[in-house]
N, C-alpha and C positions, 0 to 999 in steps of 0.2 A: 504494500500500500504506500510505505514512506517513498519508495523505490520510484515510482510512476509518477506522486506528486515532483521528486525531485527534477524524475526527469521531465516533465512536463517546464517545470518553471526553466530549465536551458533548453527546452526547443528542441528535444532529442530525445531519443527510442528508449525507455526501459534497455532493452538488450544493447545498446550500444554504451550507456549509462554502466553497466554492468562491466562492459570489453575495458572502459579509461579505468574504471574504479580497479578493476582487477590490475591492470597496467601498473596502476600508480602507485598501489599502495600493498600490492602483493595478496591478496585476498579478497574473496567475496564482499558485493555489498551487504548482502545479509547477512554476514560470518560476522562481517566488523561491527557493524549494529548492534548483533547478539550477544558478542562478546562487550561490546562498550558497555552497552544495559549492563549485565552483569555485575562487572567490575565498578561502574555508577552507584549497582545497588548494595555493593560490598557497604559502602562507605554510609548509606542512609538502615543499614541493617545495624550500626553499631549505637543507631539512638534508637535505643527501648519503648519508647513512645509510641512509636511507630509500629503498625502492627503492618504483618507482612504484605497483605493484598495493599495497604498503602506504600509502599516501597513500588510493588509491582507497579501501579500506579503511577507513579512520581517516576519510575524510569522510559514511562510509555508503553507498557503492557498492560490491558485492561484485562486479562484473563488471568487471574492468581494461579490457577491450578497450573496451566502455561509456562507461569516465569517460574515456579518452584520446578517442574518438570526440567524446564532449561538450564536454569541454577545446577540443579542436580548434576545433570550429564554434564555441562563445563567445571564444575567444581571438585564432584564428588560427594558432595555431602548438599541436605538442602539446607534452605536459607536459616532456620529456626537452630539446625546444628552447627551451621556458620555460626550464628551470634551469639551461643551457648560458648563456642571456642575463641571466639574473640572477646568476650566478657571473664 
């Protein structure tokens, strides 16, 4: 979705959007999204306040179940055992 808005606003293909981004930066658009999220939500996981589907949230995932799923697979651990080990 963020992919097509992007490439719309430079006036160019999703898939071609994909070809520079890969170029440039060595990696998928969606891989470096997934991973930024992530690593974004490392840092809003270590205030307590925040309960996780807010985190999910605030990094631009509206599906909780989603970004702990994701979390999971790039981390290894979900967000809740993240913050138990970082606390």
């Amino acid at each position: 979705c963020q992919q097509l808005e992007i490439a719309q606003k430079f006036l160019i293909t999703p898939n071609y959007l994909s070809y520079l981004f890969k170029m440039e930066m060595g990696t998928g658009f969606i891989s470096y999204l997934r991973n930024f999220r992530i690593e974004k939500s490392k840092l809003f996981l270590k205030d307590i306040r925040l309960k996780v589907y807010e985190v999910a949230d605030r990094v631009g995932t509206t599906d909780a179940r989603y970004y702990a799923r994701t979390f999971k697979e790039l981390t290894g651990m979900n967000p809740k055992e993240y913050r138990e080990k970082c606390l």
